[in-house]
C-alpha positions in Angstrom: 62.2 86.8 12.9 58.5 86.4 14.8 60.0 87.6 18.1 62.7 89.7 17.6 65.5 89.6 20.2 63.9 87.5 23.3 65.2 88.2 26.8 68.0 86.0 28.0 65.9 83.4 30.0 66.6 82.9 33.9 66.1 79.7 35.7 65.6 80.0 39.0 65.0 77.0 42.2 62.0 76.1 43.0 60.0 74.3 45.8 61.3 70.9 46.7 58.3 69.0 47.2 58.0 66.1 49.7 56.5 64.0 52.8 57.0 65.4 56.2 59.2 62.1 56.8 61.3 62.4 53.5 60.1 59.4 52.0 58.2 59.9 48.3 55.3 58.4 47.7 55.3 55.4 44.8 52.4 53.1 43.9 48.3 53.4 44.2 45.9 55.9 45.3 42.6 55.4 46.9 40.9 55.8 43.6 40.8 52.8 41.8 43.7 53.2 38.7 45.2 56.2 39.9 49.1 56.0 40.9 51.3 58.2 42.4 55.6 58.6 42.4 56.2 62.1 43.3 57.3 63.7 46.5 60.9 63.2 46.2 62.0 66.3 48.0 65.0 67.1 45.8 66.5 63.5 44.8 64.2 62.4 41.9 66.8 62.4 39.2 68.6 59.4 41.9 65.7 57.8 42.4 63.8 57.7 38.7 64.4 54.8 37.9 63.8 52.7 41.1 60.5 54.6 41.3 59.9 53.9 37.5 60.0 50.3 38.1 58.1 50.1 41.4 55.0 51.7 39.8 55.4 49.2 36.4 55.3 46.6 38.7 52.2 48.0 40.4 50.6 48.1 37.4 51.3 44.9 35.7 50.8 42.7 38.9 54.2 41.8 38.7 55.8 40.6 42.4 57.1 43.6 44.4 60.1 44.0 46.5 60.0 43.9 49.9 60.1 47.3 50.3 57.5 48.6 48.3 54.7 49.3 50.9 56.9 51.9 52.7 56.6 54.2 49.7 52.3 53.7 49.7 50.3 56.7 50.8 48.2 53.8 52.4 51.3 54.0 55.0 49.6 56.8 56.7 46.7 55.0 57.8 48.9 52.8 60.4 49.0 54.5 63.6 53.0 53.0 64.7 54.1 54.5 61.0 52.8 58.3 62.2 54.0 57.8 65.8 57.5 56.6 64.6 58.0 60.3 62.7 56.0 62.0 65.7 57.7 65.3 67.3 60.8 64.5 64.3 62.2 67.9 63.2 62.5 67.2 59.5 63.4 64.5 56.9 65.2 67.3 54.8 68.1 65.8 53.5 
């Protein structure tokens, strides 16, 4: 009754926002309490969950996997993780 008859809404696509390499980013920042799990480049629905539970973990102190520091931003610091992905065309899946 407040709005009358509202346009029929249109969803679009949007950006797909991720690393160069492909691989989101999951756990601390640099600034002390902040955390990060974005940058999943169009398979975050998949990967929710996993990513849910790798950032708990962070922040309870609770052990992590083995895989965990591969998803850290920290992983661009170390020079043989850049020059793995150097002159790569894309990560797109």
């Amino acid at each position: 009754d407040y709005v009358g008859h509202a346009p029929r809404p249109v969803i679009d696509g949007g950006y797909y926002t991720r690393t160069e390499e492909n691989r989101p980013i999951i756990g601390p920042l640099p600034m002390r309490g902040l955390y990060a799990s974005c940058a999943f480049g169009g398979f975050g629905i998949m990967a929710a969950e996993g990513a849910a539970r790798l950032v708990g973990d962070h922040l309870c102190g609770a052990p992590l996997p083995p895989w965990a520091d591969a998803f850290r931003v920290s992983r661009y610091d170390d020079p043989s993780y850049l020059a793995a992905f150097a002159g790569a065309r894309s990560g797109q899946l």
